[in-house]
C-alpha positions in Angstrom: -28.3 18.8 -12.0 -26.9 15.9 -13.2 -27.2 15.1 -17.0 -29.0 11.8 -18.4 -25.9 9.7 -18.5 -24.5 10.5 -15.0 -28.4 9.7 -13.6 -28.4 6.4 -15.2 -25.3 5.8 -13.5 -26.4 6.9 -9.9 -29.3 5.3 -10.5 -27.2 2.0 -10.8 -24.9 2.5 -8.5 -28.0 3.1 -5.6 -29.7 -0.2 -7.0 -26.0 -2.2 -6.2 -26.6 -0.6 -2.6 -30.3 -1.2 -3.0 -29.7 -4.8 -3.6 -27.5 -5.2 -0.5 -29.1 -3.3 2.3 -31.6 -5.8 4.0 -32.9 -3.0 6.5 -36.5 -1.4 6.0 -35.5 1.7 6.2 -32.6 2.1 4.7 -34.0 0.4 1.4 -36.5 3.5 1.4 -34.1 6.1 1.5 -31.9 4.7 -1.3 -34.7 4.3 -3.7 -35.6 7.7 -2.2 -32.3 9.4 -3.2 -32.3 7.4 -6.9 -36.0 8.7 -7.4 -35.0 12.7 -6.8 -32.5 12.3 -9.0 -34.6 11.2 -11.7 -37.5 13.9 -10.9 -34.3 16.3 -10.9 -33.5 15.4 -14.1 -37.3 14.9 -15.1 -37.7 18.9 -14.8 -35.0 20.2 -17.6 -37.7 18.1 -19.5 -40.5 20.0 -18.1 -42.4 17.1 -16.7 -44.7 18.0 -14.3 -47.7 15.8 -12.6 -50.7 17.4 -10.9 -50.3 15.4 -7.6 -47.4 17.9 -6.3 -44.4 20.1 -7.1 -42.0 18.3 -8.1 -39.6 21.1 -7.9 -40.6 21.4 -4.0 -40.4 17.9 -3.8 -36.7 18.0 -4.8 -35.5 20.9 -2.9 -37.2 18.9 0.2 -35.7 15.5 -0.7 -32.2 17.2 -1.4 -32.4 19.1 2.3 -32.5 22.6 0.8 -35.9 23.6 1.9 -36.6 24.1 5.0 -39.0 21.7 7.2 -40.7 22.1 10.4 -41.2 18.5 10.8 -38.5 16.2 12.1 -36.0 14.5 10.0 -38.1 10.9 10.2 -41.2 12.6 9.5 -40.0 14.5 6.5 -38.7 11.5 5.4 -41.6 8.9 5.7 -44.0 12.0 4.1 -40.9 12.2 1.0 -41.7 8.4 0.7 -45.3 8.7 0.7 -45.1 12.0 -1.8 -42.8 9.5 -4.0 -45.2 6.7 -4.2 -47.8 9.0 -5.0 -45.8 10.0 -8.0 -44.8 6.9 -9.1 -49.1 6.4 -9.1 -49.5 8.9 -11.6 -46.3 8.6 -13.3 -47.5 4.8 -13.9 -51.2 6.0 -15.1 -49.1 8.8 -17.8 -46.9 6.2 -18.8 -49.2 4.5 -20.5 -50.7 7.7 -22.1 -47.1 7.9 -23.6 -47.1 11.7 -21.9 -43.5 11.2 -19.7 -40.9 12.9 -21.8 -38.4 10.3 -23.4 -35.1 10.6 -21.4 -37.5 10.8 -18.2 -39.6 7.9 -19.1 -36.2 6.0 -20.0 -34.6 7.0 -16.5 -37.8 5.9 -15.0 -38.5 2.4 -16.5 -34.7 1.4 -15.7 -35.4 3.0 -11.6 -38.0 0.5 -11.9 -36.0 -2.5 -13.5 -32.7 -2.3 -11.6 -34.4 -1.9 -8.6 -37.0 -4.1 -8.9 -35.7 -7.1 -11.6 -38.2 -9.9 -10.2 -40.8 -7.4 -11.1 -40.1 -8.4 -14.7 -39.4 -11.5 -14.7 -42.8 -11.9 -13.4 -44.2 -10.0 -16.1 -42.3 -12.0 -18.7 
């Protein structure tokens, strides 16, 4: 697992690639891959959410469960598991119930990979 400082840095170094990969796919897979790590890191905090396991979630994402479904299925049904997350994790947010370092990791996910987002909340 990687600690809080080595995740901000993937997370920044995936939004650089983020920024410059203009193909649909592609784009879903990198924010994919910057997600896990935060939900990685998000579980030495003990977060949980009630919509799934997150530790399955990672082991899937990472390739070290095993799948029955196809590579492009299990990664379009990873995508759609990590939206759903991102649902709740926006509805505990404001609660104030993410752990700190998570919430952190999360709310700079959402601003490096996302920057018009807040400029249009600004």
């Amino acid at each position: 697992m990687k600690t809080f400082e080595e995740t901000l840095t993937f997370i920044e170094t995936k939004a650089a690639e983020h920024a410059a990969d203009d193909s649909d796919w592609d784009y879903e897979l990198i924010e994919l891959e910057a997600f896990t790590a935060i939900i990685e890191f998000s579980l030495s905090e003990g977060f949980s959410v009630t919509c799934c396991d997150l530790a399955a979630f990672v082991k899937k994402a990472n390739g070290t469960e095993e799948d029955e479904d196809d590579d492009d299925d299990n990664e379009k049904n990873l995508c759609w598991r990590m939206n759903e997350i991102c649902e709740e994790m926006n509805a505990l947010q404001e609660s104030g119930e993410i752990p700190e370092q998570t919430q952190q990791l999360y709310t700079f996910w959402q601003r490096k990979f996302w920057p018009d987002d807040d400029a249009e909340q600004s």
